[in-house]
C-alpha positions, -999 to +999 in steps of 0.1 A: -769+183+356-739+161+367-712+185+354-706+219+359-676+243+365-666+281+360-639+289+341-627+329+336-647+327+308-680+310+322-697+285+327-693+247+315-725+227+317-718+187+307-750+167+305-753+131+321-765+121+287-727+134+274-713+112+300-734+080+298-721+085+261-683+088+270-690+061+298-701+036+279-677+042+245-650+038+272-664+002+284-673-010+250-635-009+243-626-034+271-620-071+263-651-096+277-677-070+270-704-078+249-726-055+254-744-030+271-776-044+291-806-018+292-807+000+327-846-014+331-838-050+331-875-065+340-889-101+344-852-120+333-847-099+300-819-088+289-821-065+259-781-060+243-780-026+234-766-018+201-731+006+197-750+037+190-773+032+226-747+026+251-756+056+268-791+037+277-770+010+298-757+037+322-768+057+348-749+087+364-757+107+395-738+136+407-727+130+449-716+167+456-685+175+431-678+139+423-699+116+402-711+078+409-714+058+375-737+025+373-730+003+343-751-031+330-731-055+311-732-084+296-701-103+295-691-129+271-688-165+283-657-181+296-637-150+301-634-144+342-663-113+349-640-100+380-616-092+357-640-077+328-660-056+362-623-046+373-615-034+338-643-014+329-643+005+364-603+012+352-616+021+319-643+042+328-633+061+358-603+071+336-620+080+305-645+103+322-622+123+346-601+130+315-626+141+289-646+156+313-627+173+340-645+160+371-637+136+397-655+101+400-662+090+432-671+054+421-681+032+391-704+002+398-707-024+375-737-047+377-735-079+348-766-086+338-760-116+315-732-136+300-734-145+263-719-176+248-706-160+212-695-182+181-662-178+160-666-159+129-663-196+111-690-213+124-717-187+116 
């Protein structure tokens, strides 16, 4: 259970799965993102997750009160992927103390692929 506080009224319980979900709504929004990566990349394959499976390219683990937050991305080609990492950690770490309520300690982005996308045109 990564979230849970007490309130005068009781208990809050938030899932990780709720927070993958919030996590990973939050990066989508970011420009350079293509994608979500699964979190099981194996042999050199990347499978880009569709909108309503983000949650699958994100990992969170609860470190005492605060929470650490793993992303896989795929970027798209030729925009700078420091930027893109720097902006999703903004992103992310922002969206999920908000909605959420709790601290995170860190958000580690791992890009797992860059995709070379076409205009709308050319397709």
């Amino acid at each position: 259970m990564a979230g849970n506080f007490s309130t005068t009224l009781g208990t809050v319980e938030i899932s990780d799965a709720v927070i993958a979900v919030i996590a990973g709504t939050a990066a989508s929004e970011c420009y350079g993102l293509v994608g979500m990566a699964a979190r099981n990349v194996q042999d050199g394959l990347i499978d880009l997750l569709r909108q309503e499976h983000y949650e699958r390219g994100v990992e969170v683990e609860a470190k005492g009160e605060a929470l650490v937050i793993r992303l896989h991305i795929v970027v798209e080609y030729g925009t700078k992927i420091s930027e893109v990492a720097h902006n999703v950690m903004q992103r992310v770490k922002y969206a999920v103390e908000t909605a959420c309520g709790i601290p995170v300690q860190s958000v580690d982005v791992r890009v797992e692929g860059v995709r070379v996308t076409q205009p709308q045109d050319e397709r």
